[in-house]
N, C-alpha and C positions, 0 to 999 in steps of 0.2 A: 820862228824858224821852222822852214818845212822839214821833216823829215819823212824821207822813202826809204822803205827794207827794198835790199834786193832779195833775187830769186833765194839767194841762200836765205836772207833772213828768215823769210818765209819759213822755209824748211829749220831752219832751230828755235822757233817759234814756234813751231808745230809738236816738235818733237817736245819741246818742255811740256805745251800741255798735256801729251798724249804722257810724258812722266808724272806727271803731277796728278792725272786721273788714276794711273793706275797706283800710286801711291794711297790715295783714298778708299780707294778697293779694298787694296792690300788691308789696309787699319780696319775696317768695316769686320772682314774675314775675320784677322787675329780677334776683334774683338767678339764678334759670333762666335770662335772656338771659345775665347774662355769664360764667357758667360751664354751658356745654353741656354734657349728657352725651357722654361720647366713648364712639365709636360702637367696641364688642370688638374689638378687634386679632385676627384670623384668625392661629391657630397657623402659622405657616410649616412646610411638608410637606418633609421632609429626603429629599432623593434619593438612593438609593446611587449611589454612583460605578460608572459603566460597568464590565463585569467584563473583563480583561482578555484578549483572542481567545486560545480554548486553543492552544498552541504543541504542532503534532503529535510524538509522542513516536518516535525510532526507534531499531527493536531493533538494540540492537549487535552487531557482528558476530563471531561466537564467533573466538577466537585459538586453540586450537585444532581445525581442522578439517581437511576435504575437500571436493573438487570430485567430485558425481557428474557422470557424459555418458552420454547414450545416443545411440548414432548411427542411423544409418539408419530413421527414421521417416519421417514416422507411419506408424505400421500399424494396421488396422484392429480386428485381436483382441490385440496385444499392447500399443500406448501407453495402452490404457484401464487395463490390468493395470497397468502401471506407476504411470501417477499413480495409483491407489488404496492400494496401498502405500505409496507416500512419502505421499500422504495422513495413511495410518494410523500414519505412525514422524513426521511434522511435520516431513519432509528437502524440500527443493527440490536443483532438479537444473539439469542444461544439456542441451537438447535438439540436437544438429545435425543437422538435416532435409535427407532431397533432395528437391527440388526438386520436382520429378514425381510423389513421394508428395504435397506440399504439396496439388499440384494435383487429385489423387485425392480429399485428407479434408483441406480446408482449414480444416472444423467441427474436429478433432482440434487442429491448429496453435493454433486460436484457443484450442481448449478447455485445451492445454499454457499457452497466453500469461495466461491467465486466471486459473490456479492458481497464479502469481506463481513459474514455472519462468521458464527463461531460453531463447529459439528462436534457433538460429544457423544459419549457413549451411555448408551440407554437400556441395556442387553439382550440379548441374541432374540427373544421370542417376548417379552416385558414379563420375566420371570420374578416371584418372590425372593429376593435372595436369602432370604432369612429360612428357608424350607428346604434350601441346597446343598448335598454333601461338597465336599472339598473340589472334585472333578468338575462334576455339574458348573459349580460356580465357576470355575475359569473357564470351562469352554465357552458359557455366557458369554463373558468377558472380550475371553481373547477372539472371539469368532467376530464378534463384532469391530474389534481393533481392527483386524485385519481387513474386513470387509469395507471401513470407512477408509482404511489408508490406502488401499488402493483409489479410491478416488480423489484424494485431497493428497495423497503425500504428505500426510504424518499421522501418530499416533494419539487418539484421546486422549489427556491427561485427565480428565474430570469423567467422574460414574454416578449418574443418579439414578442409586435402586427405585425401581415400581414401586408404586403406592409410598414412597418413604421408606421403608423398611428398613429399618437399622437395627443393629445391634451390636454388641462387642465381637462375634464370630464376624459379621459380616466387616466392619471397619479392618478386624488385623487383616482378614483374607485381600480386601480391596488395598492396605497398605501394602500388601506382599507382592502385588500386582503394581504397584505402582501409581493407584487412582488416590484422590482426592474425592470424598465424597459429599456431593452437593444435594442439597434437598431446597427448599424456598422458604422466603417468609409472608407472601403474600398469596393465596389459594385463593383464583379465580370463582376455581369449581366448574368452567365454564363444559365439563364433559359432563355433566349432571343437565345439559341443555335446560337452564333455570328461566332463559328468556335471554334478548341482551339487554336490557336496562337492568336485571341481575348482574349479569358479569363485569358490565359498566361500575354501578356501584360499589361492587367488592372490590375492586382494583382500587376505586379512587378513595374511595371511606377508609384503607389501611394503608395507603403507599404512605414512603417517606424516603428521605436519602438514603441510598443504600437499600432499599429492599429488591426482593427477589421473586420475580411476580409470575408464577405457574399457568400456561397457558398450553391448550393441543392444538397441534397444525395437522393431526393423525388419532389414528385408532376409534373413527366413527363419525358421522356425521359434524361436521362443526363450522355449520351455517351460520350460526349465534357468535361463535367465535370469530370470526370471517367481517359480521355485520359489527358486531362488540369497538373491533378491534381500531380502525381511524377516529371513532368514539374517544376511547383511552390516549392513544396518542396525541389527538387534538389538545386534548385537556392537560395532559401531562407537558407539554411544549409551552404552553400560556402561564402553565406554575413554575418553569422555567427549568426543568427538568433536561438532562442530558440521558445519553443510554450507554451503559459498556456491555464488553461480553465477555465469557469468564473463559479461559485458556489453562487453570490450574498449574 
C-alpha cells in the first residue's frame, strides 16, 4: 500500500522530531548539571625530607705518637723553615714562643696558629723563673699571654720555664696563673749545634710513645735543626708514629 503525507504531515513530522531532539538536549543538560565534570586532581609534588646537617667528622688521634716543640721563636729565617717541613711530612707541632719574639714577627705567631700548630707560652724575654720575685714572674708571664693573644685569639694554657727550671715557688706561682707546666722527655740538644746526625740520633735512640721531643725553631742559628729535622720525621713516620700538640 502506498502511502503519501500531505503538506500537513510533513509539518507534524517535523515538529516531533524537532521534539524529540530537544528532549535529548534537555536529558544531556539535566544530566551535565548533576554530575559535574571534576575538575583533575593536581598530582601532589613529594618533598624529600630535609637532609640531615653534615655531623663534622674528626681525625682521631693516632695512639701511637709524639709531641714535637720548638722553643724559642719566632724567628725570622728559621720558623718559616720549620713549618714547611712539617708541612711536607703532614706533623703538627707545639710552638713555645718568647714573648718579645712574638712582638718582633706577630705575622709569624699568627702564621704558626694558622697551620693548626699549637702557640704556648715561653716568657717574656726566656727568663729564669726560678730567680724571679713574685711581680717579675707574672709580668713574664702575662706579657707574653697577651702579646700571643692578640694574634691567635686565645690564651696559653701551657708555660715551659727556660732551661727547665722548676721548683715549688715556681709551679704554685704558675698554678696561681693558671699555667700548666711542661718541660720534655726527649733533649735534642740540637742548640748545642752538635752536627745533625747528633740531633738525629738523640731523638731517635730515646723517642717512644708519648714522649716529648725538645727542639728550637729560635734563639740562634739552627741550621742543624732545620737540616736535622725531615731526617727525624722521615724515620718517625716508617715506625709508625702519629704527632699531637699539647693545648693544656
Amino acid at each position: 500500500m502506498d502511502v503519501r503525507l500531505t503538506r500537513s504531515g510533513h509539518r507534524m513530522i517535523g515538529l516531533a522530531m524537532m521534539m524529540l531532539v530537544s528532549a535529548v538536549i534537555g536529558s544531556v543538560v539535566v544530566a551535565a548539571a548533576k554530575s559535574p565534570a571534576g575538575q583533575p586532581t593536581p598530582t601532589p609534588t613529594s618533598t624529600p625530607p630535609a637532609a640531615a646537617p653534615a655531623t663534622p667528622t674528626k681525625t682521631p688521634l693516632p695512639t701511637k705518637y709524639v709531641v714535637l716543640t720548638f722553643d724559642d721563636g719566632p724567628d725570622a729565617t728559621y720558623t718559616p723553615m720549620v713549618l714547611g717541613i712539617l708541612a711536607q711530612y703532614g706533623a703538627k707541632a707545639t710552638f713555645f714562643e718568647v714573648g718579645q719574639n712574638v712582638q718582633k714577627h706577630p705575622e709569624l705567631t699568627k702564621r704558626v696558629h694558622e697551620a693548626g700548630h699549637s702557640v704556648q707560652n715561653h716568657t717574656w724575654t726566656h727568663a729564669d723563673l726560678r730567680n724571679l720575685g713574685a711581680a717579675a714572674f707574672r709580668q713574664q708571664v702575662t706579657s707574653t699571654d697577651t702579646t700571643i693573644r692578640t694574634q691567635i685569639g686565645s690564651t696559653p694554657a701551657c708555660l715551659r720555664p727556660p732551661y727547665g727550671g722548676v721548683n715549688a715557688t715556681v709551679r704554685q706561682r704558675a698554678k696561681a696563673l693558671g699555667k700548666d707546666l711542661v718541660v720534655w722527655t726527649v733533649d735534642s740538644r740540637d742548640w748545642t749545634k752538635p752536627g745533625t746526625a747528633a740531633i738525629v740520633q738523640r731523638v731517635l735512640k730515646n723517642v717512644h710513645s708519648g714522649s716529648v721531643i725538645l727542639m728550637h725553631d729560635g734563639g740562634g742559628n739552627r741550621t742543624q735543626t732545620v737540616a736535622a729535622l725531615p731526617v727525624i720525621l722521615k724515620a718517625l713516620k716508617a715506625q709508625g708514629y702519629g704527632f699531637r700538640v699539647l693545648t693544656c
